[in-house]
Chimera marker file (.cmm) of the C-alpha trace (Angstrom):
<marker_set name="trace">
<marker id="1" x="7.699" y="-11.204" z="-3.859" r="1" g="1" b="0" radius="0.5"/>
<marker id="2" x="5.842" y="-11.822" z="-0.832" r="1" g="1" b="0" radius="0.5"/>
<marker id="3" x="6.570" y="-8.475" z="0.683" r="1" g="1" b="0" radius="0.5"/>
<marker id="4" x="5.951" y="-6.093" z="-2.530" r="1" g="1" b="0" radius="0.5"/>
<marker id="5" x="2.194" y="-8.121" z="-2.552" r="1" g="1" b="0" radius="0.5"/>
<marker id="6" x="0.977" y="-6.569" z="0.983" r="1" g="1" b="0" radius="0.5"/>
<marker id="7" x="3.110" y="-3.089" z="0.240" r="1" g="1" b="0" radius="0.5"/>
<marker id="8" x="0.721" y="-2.991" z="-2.836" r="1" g="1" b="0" radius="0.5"/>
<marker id="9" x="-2.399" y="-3.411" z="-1.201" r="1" g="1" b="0" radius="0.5"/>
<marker id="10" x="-1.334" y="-0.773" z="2.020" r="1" g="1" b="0" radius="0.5"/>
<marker id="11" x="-0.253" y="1.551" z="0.051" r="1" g="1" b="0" radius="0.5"/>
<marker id="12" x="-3.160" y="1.875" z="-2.711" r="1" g="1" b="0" radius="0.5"/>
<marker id="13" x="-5.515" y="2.341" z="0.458" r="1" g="1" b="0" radius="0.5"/>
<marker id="14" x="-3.090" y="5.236" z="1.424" r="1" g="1" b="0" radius="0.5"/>
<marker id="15" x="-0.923" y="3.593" z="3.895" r="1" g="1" b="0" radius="0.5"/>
<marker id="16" x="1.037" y="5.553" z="6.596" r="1" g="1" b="0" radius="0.5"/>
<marker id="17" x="3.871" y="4.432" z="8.409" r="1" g="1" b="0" radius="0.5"/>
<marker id="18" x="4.534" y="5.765" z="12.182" r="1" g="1" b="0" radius="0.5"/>
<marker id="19" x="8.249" y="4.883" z="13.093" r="1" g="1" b="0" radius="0.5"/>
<marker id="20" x="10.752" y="5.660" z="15.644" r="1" g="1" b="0" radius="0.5"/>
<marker id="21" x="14.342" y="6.370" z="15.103" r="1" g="1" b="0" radius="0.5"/>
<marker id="22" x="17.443" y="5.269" z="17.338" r="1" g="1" b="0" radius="0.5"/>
<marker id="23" x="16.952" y="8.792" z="19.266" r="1" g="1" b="0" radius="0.5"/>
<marker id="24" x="13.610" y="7.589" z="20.129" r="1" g="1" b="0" radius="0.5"/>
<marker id="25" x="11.658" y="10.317" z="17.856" r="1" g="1" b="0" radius="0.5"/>
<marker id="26" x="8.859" y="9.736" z="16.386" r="1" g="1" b="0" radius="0.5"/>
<marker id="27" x="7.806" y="10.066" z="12.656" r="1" g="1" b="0" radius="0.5"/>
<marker id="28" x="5.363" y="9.527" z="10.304" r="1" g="1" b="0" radius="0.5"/>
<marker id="29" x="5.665" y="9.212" z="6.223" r="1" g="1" b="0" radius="0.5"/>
<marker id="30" x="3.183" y="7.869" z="3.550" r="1" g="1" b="0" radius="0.5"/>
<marker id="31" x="3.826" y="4.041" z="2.986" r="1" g="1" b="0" radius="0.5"/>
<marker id="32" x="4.814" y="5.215" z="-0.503" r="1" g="1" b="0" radius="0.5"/>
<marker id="33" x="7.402" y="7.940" z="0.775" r="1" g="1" b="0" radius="0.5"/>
<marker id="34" x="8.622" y="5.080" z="3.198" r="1" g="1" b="0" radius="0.5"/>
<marker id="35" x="9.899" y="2.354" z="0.433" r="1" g="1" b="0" radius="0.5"/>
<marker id="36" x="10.777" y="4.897" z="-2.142" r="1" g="1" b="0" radius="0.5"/>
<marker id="37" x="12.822" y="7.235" z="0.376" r="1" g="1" b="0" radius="0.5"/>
<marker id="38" x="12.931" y="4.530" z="3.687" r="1" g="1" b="0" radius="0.5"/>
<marker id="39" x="14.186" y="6.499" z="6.876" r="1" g="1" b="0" radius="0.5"/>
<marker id="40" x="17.220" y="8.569" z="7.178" r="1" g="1" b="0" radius="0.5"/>
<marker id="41" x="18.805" y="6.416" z="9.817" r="1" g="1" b="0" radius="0.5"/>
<marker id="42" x="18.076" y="2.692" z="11.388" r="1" g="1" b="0" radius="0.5"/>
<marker id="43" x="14.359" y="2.871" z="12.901" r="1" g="1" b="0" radius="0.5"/>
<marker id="44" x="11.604" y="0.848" z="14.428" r="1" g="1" b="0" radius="0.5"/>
<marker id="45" x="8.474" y="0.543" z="12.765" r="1" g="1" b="0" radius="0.5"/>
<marker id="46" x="5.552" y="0.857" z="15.160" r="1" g="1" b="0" radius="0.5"/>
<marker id="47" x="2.464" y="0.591" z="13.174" r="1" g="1" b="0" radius="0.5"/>
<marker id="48" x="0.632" y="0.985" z="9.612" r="1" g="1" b="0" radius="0.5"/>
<marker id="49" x="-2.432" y="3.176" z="9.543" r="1" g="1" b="0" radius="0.5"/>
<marker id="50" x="-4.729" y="2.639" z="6.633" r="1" g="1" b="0" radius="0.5"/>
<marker id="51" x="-7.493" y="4.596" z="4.779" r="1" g="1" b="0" radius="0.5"/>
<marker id="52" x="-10.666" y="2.550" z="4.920" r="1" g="1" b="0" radius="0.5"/>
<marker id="53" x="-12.554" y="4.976" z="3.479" r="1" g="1" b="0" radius="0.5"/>
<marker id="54" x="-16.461" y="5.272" z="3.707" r="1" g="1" b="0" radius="0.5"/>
<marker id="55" x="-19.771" y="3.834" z="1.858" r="1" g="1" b="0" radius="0.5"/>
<marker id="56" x="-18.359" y="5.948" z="-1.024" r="1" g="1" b="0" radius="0.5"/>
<marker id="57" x="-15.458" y="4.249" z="-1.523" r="1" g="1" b="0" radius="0.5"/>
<marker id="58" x="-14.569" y="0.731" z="-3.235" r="1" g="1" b="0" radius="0.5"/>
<marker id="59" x="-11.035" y="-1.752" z="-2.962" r="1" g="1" b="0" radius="0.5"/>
<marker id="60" x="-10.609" y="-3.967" z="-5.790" r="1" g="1" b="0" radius="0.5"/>
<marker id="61" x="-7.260" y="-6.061" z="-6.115" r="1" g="1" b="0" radius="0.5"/>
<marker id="62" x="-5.548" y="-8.677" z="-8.797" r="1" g="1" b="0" radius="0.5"/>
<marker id="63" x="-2.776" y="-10.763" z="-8.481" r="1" g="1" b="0" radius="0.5"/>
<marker id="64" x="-1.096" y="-13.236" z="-11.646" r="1" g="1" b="0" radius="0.5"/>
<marker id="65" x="1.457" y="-15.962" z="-10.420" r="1" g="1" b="0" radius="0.5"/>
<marker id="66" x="2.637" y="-19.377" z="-11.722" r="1" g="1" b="0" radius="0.5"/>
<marker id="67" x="0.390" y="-21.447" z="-9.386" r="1" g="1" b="0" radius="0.5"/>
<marker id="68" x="-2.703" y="-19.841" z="-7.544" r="1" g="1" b="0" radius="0.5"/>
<marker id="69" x="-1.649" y="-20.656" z="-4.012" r="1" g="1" b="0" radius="0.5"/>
<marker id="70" x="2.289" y="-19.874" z="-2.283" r="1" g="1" b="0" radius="0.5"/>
<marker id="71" x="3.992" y="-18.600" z="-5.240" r="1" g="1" b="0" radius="0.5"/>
<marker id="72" x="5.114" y="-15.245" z="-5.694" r="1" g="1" b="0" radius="0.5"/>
<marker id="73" x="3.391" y="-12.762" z="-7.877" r="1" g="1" b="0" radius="0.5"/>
<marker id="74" x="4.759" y="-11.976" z="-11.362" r="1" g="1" b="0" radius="0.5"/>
<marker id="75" x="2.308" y="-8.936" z="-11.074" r="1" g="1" b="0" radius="0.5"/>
<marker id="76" x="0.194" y="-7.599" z="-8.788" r="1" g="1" b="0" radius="0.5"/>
<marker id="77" x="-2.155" y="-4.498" z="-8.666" r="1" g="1" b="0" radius="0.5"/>
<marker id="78" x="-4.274" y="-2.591" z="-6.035" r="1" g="1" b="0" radius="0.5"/>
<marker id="79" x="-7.211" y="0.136" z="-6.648" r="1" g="1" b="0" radius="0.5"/>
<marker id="80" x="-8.757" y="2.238" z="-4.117" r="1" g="1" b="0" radius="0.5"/>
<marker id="81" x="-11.868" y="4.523" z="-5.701" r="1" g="1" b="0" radius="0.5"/>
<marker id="82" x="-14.217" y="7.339" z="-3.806" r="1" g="1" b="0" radius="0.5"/>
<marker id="83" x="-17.051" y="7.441" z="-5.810" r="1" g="1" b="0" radius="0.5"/>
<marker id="84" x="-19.530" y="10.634" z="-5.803" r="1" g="1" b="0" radius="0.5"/>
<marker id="85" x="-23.649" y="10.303" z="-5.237" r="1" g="1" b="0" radius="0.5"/>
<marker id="86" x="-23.557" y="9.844" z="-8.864" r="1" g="1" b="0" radius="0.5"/>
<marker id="87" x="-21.804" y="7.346" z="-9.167" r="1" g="1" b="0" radius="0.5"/>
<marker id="88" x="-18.815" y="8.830" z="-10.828" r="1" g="1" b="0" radius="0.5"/>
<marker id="89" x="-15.484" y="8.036" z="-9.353" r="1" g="1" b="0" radius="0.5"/>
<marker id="90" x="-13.854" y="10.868" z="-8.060" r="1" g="1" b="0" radius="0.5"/>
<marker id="91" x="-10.432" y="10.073" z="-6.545" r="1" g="1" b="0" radius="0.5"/>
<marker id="92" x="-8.277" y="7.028" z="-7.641" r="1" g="1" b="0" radius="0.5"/>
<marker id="93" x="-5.104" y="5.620" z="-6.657" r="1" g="1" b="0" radius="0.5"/>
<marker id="94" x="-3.972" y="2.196" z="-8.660" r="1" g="1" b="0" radius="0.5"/>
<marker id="95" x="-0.638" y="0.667" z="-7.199" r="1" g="1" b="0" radius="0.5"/>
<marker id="96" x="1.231" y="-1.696" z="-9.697" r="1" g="1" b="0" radius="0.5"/>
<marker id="97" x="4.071" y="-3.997" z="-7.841" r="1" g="1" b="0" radius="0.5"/>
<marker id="98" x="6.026" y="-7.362" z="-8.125" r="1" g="1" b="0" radius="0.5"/>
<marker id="99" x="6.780" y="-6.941" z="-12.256" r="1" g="1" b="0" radius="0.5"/>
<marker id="100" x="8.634" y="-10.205" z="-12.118" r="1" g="1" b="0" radius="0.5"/>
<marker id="101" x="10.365" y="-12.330" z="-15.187" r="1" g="1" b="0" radius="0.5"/>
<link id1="1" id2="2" r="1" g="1" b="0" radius="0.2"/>
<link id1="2" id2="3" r="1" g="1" b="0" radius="0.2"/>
<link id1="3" id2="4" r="1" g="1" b="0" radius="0.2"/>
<link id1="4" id2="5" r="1" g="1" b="0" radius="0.2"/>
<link id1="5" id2="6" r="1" g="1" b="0" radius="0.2"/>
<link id1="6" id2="7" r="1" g="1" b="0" radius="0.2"/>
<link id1="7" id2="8" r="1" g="1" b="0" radius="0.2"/>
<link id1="8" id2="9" r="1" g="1" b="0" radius="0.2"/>
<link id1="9" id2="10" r="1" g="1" b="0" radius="0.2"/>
<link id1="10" id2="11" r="1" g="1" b="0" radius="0.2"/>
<link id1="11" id2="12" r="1" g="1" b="0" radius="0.2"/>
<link id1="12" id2="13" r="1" g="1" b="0" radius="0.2"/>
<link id1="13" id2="14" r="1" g="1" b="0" radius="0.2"/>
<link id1="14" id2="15" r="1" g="1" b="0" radius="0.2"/>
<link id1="15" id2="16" r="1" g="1" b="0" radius="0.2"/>
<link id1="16" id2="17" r="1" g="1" b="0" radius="0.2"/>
<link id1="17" id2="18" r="1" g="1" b="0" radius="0.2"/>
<link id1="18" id2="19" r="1" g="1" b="0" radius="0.2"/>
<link id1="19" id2="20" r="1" g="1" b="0" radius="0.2"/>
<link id1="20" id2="21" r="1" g="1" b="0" radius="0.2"/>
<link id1="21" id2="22" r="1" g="1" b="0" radius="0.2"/>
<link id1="22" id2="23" r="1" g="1" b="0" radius="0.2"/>
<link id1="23" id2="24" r="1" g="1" b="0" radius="0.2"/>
<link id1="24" id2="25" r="1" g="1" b="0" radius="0.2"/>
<link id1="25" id2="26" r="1" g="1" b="0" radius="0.2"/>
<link id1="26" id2="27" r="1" g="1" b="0" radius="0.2"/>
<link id1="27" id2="28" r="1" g="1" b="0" radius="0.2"/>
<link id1="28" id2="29" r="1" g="1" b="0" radius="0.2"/>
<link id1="29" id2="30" r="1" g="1" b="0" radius="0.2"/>
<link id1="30" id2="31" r="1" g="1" b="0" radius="0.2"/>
<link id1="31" id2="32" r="1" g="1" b="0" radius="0.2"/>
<link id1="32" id2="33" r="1" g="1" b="0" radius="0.2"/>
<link id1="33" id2="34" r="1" g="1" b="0" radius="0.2"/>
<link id1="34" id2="35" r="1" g="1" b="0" radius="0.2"/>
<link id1="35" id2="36" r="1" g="1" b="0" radius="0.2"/>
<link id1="36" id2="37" r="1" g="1" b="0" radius="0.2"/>
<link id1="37" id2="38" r="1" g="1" b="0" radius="0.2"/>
<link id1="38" id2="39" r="1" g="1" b="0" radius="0.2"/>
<link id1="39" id2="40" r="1" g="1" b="0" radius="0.2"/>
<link id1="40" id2="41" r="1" g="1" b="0" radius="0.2"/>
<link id1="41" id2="42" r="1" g="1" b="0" radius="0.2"/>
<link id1="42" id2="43" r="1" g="1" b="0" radius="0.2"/>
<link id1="43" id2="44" r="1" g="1" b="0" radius="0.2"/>
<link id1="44" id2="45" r="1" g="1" b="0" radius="0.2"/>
<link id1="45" id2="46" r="1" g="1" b="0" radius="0.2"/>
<link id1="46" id2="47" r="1" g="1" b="0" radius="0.2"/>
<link id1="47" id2="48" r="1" g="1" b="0" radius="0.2"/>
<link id1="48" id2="49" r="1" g="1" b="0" radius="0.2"/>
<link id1="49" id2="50" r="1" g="1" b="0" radius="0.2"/>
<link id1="50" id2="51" r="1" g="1" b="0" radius="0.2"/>
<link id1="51" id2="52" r="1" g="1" b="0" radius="0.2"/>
<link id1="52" id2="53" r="1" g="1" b="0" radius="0.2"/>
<link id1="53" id2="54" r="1" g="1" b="0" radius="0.2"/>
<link id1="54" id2="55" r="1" g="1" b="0" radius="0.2"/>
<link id1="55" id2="56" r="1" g="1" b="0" radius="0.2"/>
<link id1="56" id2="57" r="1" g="1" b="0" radius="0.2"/>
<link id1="57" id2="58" r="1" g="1" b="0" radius="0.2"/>
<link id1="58" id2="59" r="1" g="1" b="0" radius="0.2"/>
<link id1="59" id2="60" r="1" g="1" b="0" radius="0.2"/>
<link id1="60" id2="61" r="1" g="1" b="0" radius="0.2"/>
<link id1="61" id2="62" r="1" g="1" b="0" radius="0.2"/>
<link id1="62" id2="63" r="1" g="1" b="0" radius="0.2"/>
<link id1="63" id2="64" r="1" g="1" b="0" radius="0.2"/>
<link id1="64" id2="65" r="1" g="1" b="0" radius="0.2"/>
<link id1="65" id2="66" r="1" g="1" b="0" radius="0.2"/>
<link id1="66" id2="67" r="1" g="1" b="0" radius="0.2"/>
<link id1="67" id2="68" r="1" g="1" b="0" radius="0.2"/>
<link id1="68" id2="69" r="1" g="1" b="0" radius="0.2"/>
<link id1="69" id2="70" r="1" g="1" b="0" radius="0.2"/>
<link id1="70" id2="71" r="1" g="1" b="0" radius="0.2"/>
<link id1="71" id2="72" r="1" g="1" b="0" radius="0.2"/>
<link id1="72" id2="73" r="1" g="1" b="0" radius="0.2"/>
<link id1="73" id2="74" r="1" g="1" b="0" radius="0.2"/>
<link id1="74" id2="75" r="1" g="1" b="0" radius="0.2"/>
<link id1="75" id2="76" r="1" g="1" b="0" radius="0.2"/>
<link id1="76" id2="77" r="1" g="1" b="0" radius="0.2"/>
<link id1="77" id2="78" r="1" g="1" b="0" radius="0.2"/>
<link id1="78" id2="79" r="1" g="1" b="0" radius="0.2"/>
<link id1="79" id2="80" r="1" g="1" b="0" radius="0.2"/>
<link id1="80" id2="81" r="1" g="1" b="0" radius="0.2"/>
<link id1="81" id2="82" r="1" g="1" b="0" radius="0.2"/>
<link id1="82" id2="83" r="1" g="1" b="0" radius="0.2"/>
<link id1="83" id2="84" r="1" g="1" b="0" radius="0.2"/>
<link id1="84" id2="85" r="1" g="1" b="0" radius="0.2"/>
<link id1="85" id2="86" r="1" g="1" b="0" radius="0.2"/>
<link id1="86" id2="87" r="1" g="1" b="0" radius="0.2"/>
<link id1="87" id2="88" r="1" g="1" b="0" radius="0.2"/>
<link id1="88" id2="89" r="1" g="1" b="0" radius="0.2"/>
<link id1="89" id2="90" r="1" g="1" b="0" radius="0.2"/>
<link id1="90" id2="91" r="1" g="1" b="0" radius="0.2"/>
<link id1="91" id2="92" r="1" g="1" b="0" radius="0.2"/>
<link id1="92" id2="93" r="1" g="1" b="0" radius="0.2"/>
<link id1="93" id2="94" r="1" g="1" b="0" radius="0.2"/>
<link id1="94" id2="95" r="1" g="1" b="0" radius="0.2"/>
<link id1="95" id2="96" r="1" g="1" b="0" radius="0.2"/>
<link id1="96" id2="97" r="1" g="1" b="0" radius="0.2"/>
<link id1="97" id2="98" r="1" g="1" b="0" radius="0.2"/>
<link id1="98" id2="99" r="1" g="1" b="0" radius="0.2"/>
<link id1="99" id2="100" r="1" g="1" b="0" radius="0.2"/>
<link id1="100" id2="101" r="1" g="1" b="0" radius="0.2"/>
</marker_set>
């Protein structure tokens, strides 16, 4: 769905989620701990902080649903690359979400 589409994409960039919980204390988890695990009581989250990376590194995403425009994905898929002077890719995270019917 719509939801697993932006989860994709924030959490191939190395997403990290700053919440509060109902005693008003603060925490902070990788976007990937957060919807595998979620919190360990009711929270509030406050903000998403992404990796943008440097001149090094490179974003690439895909997306396959019925119609191009409002429809939800069937799959979807994120990369985030760092990339040496060389031009060999050093570090590489590929996030896979929505596997619909």
């Amino acid at each position: 769905g719509f939801a697993s589409d932006l989860a994709t994409l924030l959490t191939s960039c190395e997403g990290t989620c700053h919440y509060v919980d109902a005693e008003k204390k603060s925490h902070m988890k990788s976007l990937a701990d957060f919807l595998s695990e979620g919190a360990d009581e009711p929270c509030l989250l406050l903000r998403v902080t992404i990796n943008l990376g440097g001149e090094d590194s490179g974003f690439v995403s895909f997306r396959s649903a019925i119609r191009p425009r409002n429809a939800y994905s069937l799959i979807n898929a994120a990369l985030f690359y760092t990339m040496s002077e060389a031009k060999v890719v050093t570090k590489a995270r590929m996030v896979v979400g929505a596997v619909g019917k």
